[in-house]
C-alpha positions in Angstrom: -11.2 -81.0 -135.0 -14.4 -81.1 -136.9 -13.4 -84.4 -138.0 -13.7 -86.3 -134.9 -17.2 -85.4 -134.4 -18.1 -86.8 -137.5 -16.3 -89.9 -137.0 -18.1 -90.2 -133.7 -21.7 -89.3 -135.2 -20.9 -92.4 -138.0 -19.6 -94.6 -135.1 -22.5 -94.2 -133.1 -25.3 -94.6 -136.4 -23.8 -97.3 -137.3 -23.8 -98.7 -133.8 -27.4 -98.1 -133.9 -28.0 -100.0 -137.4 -25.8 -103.0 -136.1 -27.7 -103.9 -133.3 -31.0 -103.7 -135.0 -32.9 -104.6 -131.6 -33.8 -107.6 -130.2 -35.4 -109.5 -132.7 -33.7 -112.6 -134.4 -33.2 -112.5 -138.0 -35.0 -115.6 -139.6 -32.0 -116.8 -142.2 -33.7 -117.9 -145.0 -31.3 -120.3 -147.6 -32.1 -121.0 -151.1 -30.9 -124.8 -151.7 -31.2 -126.9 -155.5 -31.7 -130.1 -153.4 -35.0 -131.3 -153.7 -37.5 -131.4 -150.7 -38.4 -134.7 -149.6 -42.0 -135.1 -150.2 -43.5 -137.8 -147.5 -46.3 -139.4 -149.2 -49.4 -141.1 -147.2 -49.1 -144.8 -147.6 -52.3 -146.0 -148.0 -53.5 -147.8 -144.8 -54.2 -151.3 -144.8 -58.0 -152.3 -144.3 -58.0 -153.6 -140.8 -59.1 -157.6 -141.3 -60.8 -159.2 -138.7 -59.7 -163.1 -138.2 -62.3 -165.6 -139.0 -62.7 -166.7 -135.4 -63.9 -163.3 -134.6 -65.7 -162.2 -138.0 -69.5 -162.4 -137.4 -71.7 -164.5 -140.1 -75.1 -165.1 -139.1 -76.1 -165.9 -142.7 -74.3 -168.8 -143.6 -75.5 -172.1 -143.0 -72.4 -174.0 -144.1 -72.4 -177.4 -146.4 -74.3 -180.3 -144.7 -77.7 -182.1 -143.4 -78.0 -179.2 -141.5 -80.3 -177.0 -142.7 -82.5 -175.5 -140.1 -82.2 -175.3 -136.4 -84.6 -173.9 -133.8 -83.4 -173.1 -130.7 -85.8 -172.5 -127.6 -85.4 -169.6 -126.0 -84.3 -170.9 -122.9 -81.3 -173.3 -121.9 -82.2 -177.0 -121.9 -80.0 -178.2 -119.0 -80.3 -181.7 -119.8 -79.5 -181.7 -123.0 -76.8 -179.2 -122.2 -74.7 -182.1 -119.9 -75.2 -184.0 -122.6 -73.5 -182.1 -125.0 -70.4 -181.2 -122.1 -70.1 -185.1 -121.9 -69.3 -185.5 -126.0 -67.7 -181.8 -125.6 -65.1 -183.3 -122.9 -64.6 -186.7 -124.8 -64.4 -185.7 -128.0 -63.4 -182.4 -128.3 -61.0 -181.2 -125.4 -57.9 -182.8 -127.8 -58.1 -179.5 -129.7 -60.7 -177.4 -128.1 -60.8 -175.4 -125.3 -64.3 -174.0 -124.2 -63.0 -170.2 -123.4 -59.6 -169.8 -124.8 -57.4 -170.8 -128.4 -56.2 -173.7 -128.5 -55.7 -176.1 -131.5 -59.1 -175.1 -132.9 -61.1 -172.0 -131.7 -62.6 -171.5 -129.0 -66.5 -172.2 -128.9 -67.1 -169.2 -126.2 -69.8 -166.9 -127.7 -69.7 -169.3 -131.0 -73.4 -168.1 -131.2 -72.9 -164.5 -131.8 -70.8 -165.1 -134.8 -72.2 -168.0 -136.4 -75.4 -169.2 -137.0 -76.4 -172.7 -135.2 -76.6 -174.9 -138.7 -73.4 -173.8 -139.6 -72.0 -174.9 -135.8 -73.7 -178.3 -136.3 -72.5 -178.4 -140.2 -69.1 -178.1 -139.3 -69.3 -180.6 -136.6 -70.8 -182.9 -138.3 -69.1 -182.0 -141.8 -66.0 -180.6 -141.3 -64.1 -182.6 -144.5 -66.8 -180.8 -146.8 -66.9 -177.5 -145.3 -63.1 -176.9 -145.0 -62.4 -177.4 -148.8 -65.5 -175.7 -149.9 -67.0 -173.4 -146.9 -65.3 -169.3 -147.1 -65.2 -169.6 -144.0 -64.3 -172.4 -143.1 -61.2 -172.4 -145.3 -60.6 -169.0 -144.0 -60.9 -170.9 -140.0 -58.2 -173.7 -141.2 -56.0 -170.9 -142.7 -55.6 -168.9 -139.2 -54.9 -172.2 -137.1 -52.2 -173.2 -139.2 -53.9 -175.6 -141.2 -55.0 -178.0 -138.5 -57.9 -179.4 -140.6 -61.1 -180.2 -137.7 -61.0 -184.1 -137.2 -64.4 -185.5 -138.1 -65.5 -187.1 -135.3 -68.0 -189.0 -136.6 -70.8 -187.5 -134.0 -74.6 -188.1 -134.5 -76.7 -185.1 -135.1 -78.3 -185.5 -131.6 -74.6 -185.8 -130.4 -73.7 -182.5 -132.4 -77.4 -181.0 -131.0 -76.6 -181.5 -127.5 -73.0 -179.5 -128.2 -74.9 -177.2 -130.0 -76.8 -176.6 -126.5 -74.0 -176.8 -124.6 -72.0 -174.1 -126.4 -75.2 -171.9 -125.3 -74.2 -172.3 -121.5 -70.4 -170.8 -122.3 -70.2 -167.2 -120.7 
């Protein structure tokens, strides 16, 4: 009978050993397969179009080379320049939104006011040899700007008239 005691004392240690507690055994594996290293692909620099890229330093190809501009608005040559605008431009121009051709909303905060008038009054010239201008005909699907054949008081009073877009 001294046996069964024993047999009970091993049942119940090894009871004890099996359960162990609560805790989870992590199961760790040893595999030959190779761990698939993610590499970083090198982000793409973030280009801004040409229609929104800011160049206040070029002053394009053309007669153009310097333009004051008074401080304030000058209304009346401002209707001037929203008469050729509306005749001559609307075909491919909007004043606020894409169209065709860019819109001239905020044209002065990108571009400086001899290149506006240059590529008015140039735009053959400028769009096979301006950066940016090439750059311009490339993001509106090659839709060179029609030369309009506008004086340079013409292009002046567009010039003026672009001033008044909010």
């Amino acid at each position: 009978m001294a046996k069964i005691p024993k047999i009970i004392l091993l049942f119940f240690i090894a009871v004890l050993l099996g359960c162990g507690g609560k805790e989870e055994k992590k199961s760790e594996s040893f595999s030959y397969e190779k761990k698939e290293v993610q590499k970083e692909t090198p982000k793409k620099a973030e280009t801004v179009p040409a229609s929104k890229r800011i160049d206040l330093t070029n002053k394009g190809l053309g007669p153009i080379t310097s333009v004051t501009l008074a401080s304030d608005i000058d209304q009346s040559l401002a209707s001037q320049g929203e008469e050729v605008f509306k005749k001559m431009c609307t075909a491919c121009h909007r004043p606020d939104k894409k169209f065709i051709g860019p819109a001239p909303l905020g044209i002065h905060d990108r571009r400086t006011p001899e290149w506006i008038m240059n590529m008015i009054l140039n735009p053959d010239e400028m769009v096979q040899k301006d950066p940016l201008a090439k750059e311009l005909l490339m993001e509106f699907n090659g839709s060179p700007m029609a030369n309009q054949n506008l004086t340079e008081e013409e292009a002046r009073a567009v010039l003026e008239y672009f001033r008044t877009l909010k």
